[in-house]
NUBANU-375727 format. One line per field, with one value per residue (C-alpha): residue in three letters; y, x, z. Coordinates in pm, 1 decimal, decimal comma, m for minus. Layout:
N
rest	c(Ala/...) $
v	c(Y/...) $
u	c(X/...) $
w	c(Z/...) $
***
This chain:
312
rest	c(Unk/Unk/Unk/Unk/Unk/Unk/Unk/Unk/Unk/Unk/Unk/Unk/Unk/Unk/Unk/Unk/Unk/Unk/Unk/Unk/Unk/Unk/Unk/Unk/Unk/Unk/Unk/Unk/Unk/Unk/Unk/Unk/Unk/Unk/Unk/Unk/Unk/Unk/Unk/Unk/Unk/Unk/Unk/Unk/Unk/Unk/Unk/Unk/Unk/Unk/Unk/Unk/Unk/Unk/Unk/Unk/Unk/Unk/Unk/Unk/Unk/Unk/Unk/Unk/Unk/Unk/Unk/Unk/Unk/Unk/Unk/Unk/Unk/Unk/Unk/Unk/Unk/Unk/Unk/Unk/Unk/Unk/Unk/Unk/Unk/Unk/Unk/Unk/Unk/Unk/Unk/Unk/Unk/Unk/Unk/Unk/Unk/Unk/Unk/Unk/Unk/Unk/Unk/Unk/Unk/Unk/Unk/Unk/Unk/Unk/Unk/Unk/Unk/Unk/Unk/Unk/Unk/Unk/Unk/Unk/Unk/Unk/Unk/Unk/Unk/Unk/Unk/Unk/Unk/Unk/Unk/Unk/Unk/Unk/Unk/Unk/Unk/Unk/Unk/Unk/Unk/Unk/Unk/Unk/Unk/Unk/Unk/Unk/Unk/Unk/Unk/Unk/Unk/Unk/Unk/Unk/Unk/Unk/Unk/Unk/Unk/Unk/Unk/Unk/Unk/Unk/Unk/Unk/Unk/Unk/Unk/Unk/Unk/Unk/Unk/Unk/Unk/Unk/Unk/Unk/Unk/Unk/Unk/Unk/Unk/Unk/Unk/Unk/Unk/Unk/Unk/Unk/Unk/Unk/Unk/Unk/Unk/Unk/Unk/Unk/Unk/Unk/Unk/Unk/Unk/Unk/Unk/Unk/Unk/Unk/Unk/Unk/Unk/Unk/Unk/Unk/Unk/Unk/Unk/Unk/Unk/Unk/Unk/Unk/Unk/Unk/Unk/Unk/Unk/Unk/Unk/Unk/Unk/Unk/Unk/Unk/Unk/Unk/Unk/Unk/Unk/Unk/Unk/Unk/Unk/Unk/Unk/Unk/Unk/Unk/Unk/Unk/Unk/Unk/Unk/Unk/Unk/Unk/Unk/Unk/Unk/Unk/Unk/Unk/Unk/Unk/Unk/Unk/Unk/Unk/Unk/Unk/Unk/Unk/Unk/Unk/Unk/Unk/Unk/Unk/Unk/Unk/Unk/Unk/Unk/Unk/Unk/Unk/Unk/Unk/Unk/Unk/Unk/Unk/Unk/Unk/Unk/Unk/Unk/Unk/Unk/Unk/Unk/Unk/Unk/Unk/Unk/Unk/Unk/Unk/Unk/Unk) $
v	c(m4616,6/m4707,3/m4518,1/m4694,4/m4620,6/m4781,5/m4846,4/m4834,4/m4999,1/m5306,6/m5357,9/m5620,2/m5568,0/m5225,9/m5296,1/m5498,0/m5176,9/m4957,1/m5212,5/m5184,3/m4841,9/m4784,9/m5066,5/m4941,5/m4684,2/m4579,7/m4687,7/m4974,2/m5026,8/m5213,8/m5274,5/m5243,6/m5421,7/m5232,3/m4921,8/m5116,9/m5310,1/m4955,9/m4850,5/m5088,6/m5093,7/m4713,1/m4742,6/m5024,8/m4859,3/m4495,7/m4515,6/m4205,0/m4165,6/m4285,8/m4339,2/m4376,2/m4504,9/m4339,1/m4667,9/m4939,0/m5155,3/m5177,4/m4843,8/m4563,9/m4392,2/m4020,6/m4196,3/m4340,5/m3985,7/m3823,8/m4095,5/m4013,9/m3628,3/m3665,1/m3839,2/m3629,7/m3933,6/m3999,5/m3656,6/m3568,8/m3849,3/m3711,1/m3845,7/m3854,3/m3929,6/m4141,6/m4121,4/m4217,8/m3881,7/m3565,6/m3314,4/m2989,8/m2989,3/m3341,2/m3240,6/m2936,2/m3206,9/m3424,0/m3124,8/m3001,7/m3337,4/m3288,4/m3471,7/m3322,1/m3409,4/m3557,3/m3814,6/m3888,2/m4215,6/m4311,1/m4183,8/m4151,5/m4329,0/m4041,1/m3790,9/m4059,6/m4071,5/m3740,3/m3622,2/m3901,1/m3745,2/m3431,5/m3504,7/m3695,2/m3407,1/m3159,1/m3353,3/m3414,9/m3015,2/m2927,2/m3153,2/m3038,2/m2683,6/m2424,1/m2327,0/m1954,4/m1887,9/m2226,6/m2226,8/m2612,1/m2705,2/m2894,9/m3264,4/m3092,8/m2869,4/m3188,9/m3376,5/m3110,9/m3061,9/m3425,6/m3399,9/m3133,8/m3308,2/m3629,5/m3418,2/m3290,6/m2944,1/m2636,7/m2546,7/m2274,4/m2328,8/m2047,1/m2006,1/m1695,8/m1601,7/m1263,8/m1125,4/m994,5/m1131,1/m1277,7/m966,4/m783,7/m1078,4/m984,0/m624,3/m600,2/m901,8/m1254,2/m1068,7/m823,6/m1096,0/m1327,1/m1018,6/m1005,2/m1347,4/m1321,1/m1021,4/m1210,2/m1532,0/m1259,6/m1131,2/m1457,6/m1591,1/m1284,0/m1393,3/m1655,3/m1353,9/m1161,6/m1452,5/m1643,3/m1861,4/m1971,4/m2225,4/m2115,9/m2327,5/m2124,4/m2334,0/m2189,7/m2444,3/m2240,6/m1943,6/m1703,7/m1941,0/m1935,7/m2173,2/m2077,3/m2303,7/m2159,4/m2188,0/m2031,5/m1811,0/m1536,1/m1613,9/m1293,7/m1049,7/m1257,4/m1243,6/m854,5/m815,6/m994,0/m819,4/m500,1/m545,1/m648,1/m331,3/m147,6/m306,9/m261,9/50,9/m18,0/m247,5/m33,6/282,1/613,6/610,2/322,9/408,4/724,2/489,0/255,1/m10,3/m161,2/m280,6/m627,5/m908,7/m1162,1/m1510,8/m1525,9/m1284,1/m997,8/m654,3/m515,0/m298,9/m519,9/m352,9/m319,1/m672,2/m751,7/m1049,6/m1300,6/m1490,3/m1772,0/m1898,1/m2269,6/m2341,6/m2679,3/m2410,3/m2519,1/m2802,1/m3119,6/m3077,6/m3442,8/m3458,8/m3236,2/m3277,4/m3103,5/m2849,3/m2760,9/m2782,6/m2545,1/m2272,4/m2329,2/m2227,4/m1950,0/m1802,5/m1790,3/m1559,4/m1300,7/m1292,6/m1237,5/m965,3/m688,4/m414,0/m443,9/m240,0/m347,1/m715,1/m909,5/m1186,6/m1400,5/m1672,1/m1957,8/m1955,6/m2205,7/m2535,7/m2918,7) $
u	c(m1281,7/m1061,3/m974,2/m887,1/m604,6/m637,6/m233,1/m306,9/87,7/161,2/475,6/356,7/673,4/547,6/221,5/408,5/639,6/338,7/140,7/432,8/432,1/70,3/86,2/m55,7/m185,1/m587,2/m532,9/m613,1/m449,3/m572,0/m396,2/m497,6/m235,1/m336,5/m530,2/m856,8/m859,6/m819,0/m1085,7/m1330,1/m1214,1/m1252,2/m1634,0/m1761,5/m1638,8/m1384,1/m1101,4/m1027,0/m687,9/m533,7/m186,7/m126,6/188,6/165,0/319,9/93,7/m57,0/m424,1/m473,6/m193,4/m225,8/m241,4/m550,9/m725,4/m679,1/m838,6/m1156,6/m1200,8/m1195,0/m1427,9/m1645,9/m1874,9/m1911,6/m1551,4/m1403,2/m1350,6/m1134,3/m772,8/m523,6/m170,6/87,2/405,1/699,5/1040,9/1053,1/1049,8/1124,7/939,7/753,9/645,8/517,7/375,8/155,4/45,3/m111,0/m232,7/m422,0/m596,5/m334,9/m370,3/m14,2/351,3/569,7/901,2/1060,3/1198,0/1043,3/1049,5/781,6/696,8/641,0/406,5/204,7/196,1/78,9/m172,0/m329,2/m306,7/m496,4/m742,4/m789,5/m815,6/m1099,5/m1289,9/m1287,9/m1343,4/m1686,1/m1781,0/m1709,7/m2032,2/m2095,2/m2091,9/m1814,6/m1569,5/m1522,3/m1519,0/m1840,0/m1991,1/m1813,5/m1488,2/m1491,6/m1607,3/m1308,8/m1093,5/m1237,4/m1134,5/m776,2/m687,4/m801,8/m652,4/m341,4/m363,7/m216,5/m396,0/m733,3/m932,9/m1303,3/m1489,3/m1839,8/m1931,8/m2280,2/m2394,6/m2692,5/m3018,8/m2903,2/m3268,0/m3404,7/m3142,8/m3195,1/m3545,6/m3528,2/m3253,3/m3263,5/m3088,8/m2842,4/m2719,3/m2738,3/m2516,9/m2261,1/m2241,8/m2184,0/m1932,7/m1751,2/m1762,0/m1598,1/m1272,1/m1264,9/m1220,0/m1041,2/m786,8/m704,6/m487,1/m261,3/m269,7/m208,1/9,3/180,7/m167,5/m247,4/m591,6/m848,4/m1164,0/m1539,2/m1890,0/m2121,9/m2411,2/m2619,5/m2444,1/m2241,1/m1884,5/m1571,8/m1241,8/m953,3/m667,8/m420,4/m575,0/m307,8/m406,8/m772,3/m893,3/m705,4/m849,8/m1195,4/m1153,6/m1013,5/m1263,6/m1520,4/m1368,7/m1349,7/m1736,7/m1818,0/m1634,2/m1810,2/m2147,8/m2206,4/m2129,9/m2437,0/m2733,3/m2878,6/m2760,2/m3129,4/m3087,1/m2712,5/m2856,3/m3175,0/m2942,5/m3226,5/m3444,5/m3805,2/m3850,9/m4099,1/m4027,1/m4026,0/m4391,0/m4469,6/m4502,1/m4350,6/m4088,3/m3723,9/m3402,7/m3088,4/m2774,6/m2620,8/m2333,3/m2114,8/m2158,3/m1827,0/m1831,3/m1507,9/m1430,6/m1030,3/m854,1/m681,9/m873,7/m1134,6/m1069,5/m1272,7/m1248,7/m1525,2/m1688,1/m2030,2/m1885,4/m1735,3/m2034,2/m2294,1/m2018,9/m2005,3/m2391,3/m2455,2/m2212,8/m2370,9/m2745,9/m2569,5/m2410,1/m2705,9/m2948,7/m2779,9/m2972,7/m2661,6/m2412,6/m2243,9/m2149,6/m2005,6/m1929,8/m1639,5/m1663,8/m1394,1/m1484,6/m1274,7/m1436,9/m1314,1/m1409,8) $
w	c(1135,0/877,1/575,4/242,3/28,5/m343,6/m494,1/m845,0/m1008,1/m1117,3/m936,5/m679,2/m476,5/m471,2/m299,6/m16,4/52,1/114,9/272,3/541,8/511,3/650,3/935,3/1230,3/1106,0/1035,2/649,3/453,1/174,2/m131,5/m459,4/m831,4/m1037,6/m1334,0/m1461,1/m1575,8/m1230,6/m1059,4/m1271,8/m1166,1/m826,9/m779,0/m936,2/m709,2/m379,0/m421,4/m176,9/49,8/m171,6/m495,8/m495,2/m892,1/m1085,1/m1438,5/m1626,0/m1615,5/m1877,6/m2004,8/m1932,8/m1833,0/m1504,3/m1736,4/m1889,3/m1559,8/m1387,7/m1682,2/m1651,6/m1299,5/m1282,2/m1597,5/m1391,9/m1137,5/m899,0/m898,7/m928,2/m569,0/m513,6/m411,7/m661,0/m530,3/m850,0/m787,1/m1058,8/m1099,0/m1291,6/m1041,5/m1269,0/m1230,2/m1590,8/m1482,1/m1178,5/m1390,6/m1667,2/m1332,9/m1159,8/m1517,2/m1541,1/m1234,3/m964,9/m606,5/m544,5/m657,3/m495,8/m676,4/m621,6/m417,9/m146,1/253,9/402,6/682,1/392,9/208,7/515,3/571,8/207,3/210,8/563,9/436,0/92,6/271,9/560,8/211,4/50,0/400,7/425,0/113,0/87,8/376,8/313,7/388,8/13,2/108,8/269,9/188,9/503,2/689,4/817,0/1052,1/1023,8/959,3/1280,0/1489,9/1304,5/1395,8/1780,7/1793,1/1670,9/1922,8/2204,5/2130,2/2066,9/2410,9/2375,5/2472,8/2346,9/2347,0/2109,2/2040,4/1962,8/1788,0/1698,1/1529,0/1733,4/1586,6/1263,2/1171,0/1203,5/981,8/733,2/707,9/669,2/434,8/237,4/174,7/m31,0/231,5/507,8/296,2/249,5/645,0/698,1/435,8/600,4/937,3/741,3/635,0/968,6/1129,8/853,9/880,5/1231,9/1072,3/949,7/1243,1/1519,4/1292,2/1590,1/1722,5/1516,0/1398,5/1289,9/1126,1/1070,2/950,1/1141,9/936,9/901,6/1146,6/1383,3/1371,1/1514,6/1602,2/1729,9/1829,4/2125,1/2470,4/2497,7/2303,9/2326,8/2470,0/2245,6/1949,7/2107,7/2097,6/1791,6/1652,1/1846,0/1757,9/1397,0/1339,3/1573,4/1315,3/1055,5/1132,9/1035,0/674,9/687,5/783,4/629,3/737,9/952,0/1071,8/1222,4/1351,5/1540,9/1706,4/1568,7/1301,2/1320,7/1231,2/1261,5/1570,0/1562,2/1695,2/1424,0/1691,7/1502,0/1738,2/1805,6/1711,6/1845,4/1549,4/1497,6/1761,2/1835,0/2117,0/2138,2/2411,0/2477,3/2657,3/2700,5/2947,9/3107,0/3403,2/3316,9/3068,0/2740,5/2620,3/2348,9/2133,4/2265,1/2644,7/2454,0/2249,4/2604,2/2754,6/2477,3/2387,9/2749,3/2763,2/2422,4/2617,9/2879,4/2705,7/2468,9/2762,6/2924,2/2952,9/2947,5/2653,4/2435,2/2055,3/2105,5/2409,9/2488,4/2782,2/2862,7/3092,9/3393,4/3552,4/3674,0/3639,3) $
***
C-alpha cells in the first residue's frame, strides 16, 4: 500500500528531483506549489509526511506549520523542514515550531529517504501507542513482525502474559493493576539497555500481554531475566498477608469465589532457528499455543520460559 508524501515548495524543478528520489519505492509523492495549495491539499486528504520549504508565497511554510499543529485533525502529521539555511538556531526555531525534523540543502537522497521512513515509522507508533504504557500496540507490533521477516534475519517473538492478573486486578484495584502493567512495561523496556546488540523491539498488545523482538541469540537469557526480574517484583505488589499466603481469594470468571496463586510470567518464545515464521498470523498460532501450556502446568515455580525447538 502506498504511502503519500505531500512536497509543499514552489520550485517545480524541485518536485521533479524528489519525484526521482522516491521511484521505486512505497511513496507517492504529490506536490503543493505553494502554502495555500498545501493547505488545502493537506485538509482534503493528510499525506503520511510533509516535506516543507519555509519560502513560499501566499502563505510561508513557518505559517502553514503553525496552522496544522493548531489544528487537532491535522496535528499528527509528521512535518519534515527543508532549508538552504542549516544553521543550528535554525534548526532550533523549526523544531520550536513544531517540525519533527531538518533537512539542509542540498541534500543526499538516501538520508531523505531514510528520515522520511523514519518519521513515518514514528507517527505509525506513536498513534498506535497503548495509552498506558506508550508502548507500540497492536498495528505497530504486526508492522514490525512484518519488517523482520521480510528482512530475513533471525527472529525470535515473544509472547509474554502475566498470570492470575484478573484476579489481582480485582482484589486490589484498577489502580494497582495499572502500576503492574506499568512495572512490567520498564522491565521489558529495560531490556533494550541491558541487551543493547539485540536489536529489541518492545509492544503492549493490551491489558497484560507483552511483545518482544529481539535476535534469537540471546533469547533465553532475556526470557530469564525477564522472568527473574518480575519474580523479584512481585512481592512489592501484595500485602505482607498476602506474601506470607502464597495466594489471594478472588472471584472467577464464572463468578465461582476461589484461590489465585501470586501473579507470574508465562513467556512463550517462537524463533526460525529451526522452522520458517513467514507471517504474523503463524507466529501468533505458535506462541498463542505455547502460552496455553505453560499456563496449564500443574507444577511451576514463580515464572516460566519455554523456547520452541521444534521444527517445520
Amino acid at each position: 500500500m502506498n504511502k503519500t508524501l505531500l512536497v509543499a515548495d514552489d520550485d517545480k524543478t524541485f518536485h521533479r528531483i524528489i519525484s526521482r528520489v522516491f521511484e521505486g519505492t512505497e511513496w507517492r509523492v504529490e506536490a503543493a506549489e505553494d502554502g495555500v495549495a498545501a493547505l488545502e491539499s493537506i485538509g482534503v486528504k493528510p499525506p503520511d509526511v510533509l516535506l516543507l520549504d519555509l519560502n513560499m508565497p501566499r502563505l510561508g511554510g513557518r505559517e502553514l506549520l503553525s496552522r496544522i499543529r493548531g489544528n487537532p485533525r491535522l496535528a499528527m502529521i509528521p512535518v519534515i523542514i527543508l532549508s538552504g539555511d542549516g544553521a543550528p538556531q535554525e534548526q532550533a526555531l523549526e523544531f520550536g515550531l513544531g517540525a519533527d525534523d531538518f533537512i539542509s540543502k542540498p541534500f543526499n537522497p538516501r538520508d531523505l529517504v531514510a528520515r522520511v521512513e523514519s518519521a513515518a515509522r514514528r507517527n505509525r507508533r506513536m498513534l498506535g501507542a497503548n495509552p498506558l504504557t506508550f508502548l507500540p500496540g497492536g498495528p505497530a507490533i504486526e508492522e514490525e513482525a512484518a519488517r523482520r521477516i521480510k528482512a530475513g534475519g533471525p527472529l525470535a517473538f515473544f509472547y509474554i502474559d502475566i498470570d492470575n492478573f484478573k484476579a489481582y486486578n480485582d482484589g486490589y484495584g484498577y489502580l494497582n493493576g495499572d502500576n503492574a502493567i506499568k512495572c512490567v512495561s520498564g522491565l521489558l523496556t529495560d531490556l533494550e539497555d541491558d541487551f543493547a546488540a539485540e536489536d529489541i523491539f518492545v509492544g503492549h498488545i493490551g491489558g497484560d500481554d507483552f511483545v518482544v523482538m529481539a535476535d534469537p541469540r540471546k533469547a533465553e537469557a532475556m526470557a530469564g531475566a525477564i522472568a527473574a526480574g518480575f519474580d523479584a517484583m512481585v512481592p512489592g505488589f501484595y500485602s505482607e498477608a498476602d506474601q506470607a499466603r502464597g495466594f489471594i481469594t478472588s472471584k472467577d470468571r464464572s463468578g465461582e469465589t476461589r484461590e489465585f496463586p501470586l501473579m507470574t510470567l508465562s513467556i512463550a518464545i517462537a524463533t526460525n532457528e529451526k522452522r520458517a515464521l513467514d507471517h504474523y498470523a503463524k507466529i501468533v498460532d505458535l506462541t498463542s499455543e505455547m502460552k496455553r501450556y505453560l499456563k496449564n502446568l500443574e507444577i511451576r515455580s514463580g515464572s516460566v520460559y519455554l523456547k520452541d525447538r521444534r521444527g517445520d
